[in-house]
C-alpha positions in Angstrom: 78.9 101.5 107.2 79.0 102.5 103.4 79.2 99.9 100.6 82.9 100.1 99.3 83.2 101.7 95.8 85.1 99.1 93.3 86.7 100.9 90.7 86.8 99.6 87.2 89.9 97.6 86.4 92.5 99.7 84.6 95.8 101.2 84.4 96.3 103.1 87.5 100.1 103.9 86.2 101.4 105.1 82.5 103.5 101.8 82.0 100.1 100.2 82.7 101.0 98.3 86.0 98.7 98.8 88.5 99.7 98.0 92.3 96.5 97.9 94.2 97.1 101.6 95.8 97.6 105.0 94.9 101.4 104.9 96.7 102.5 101.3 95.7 102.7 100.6 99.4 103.7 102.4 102.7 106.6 100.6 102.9 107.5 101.9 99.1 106.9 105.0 99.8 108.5 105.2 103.2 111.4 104.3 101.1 111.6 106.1 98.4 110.7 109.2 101.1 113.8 108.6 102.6 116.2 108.3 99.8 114.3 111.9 97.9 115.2 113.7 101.5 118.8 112.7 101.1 119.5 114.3 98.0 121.0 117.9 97.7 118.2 120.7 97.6 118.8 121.2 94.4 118.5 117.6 93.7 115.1 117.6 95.6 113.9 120.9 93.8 114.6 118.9 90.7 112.6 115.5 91.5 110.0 117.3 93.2 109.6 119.4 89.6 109.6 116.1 87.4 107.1 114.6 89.5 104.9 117.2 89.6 105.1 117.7 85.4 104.0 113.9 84.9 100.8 114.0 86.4 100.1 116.2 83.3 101.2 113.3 81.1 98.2 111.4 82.8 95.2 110.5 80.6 91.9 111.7 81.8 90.8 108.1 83.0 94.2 107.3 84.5 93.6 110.8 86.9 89.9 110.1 87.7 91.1 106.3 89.0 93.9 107.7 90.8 91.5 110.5 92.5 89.0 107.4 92.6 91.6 105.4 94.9 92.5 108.5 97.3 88.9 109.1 97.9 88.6 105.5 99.1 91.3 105.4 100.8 90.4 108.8 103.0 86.9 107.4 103.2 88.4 104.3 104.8 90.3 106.2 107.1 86.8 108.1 107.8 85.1 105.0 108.4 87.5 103.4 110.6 88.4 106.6 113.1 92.2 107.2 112.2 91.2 111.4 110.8 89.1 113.4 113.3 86.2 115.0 111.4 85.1 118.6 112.2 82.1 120.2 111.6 81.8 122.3 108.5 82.0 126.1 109.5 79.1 128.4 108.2 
């Protein structure tokens, strides 16, 4: 089994909070899934937009500890048999 990476304390969110995961929870996420999907399209076309224009507003270090998290995370997942792997194609 690989050592666990432990990234550097630091702000993992612009208001500087930090939750302890890249989604502030499944169950936060779950939620906020739900109430985004009951909005008009236009609505959702909207959020969807805004969300995707503030990871530009991200400094350099807050992106690389955000990618840093999801790489742990899918390494977890990896390591504990919840993805199936497949061999790289040549």
């Amino acid at each position: 089994m690989r050592k666990p990476y432990a990234p550097k304390p630091g702000p993992a969110s612009r208001n500087g909070s930090c939750s302890g995961s890249l989604y502030g929870g499944p169950n936060q996420l779950r939620k906020l899934t739900s109430e985004a999907l009951k909005l008009a399209p236009d609505a959702r076309t909207k959020l969807a937009q805004a969300l995707v224009e503030s990871l530009d507003d991200l400094s350099e270090a807050e992106s690389e500890h955000l990618w840093v998290e999801e790489a742990v995370r899918r390494d977890e997942q990896v390591d504990a048999g919840k993805v199936p792997l497949r061999p790289a194609v040549r």
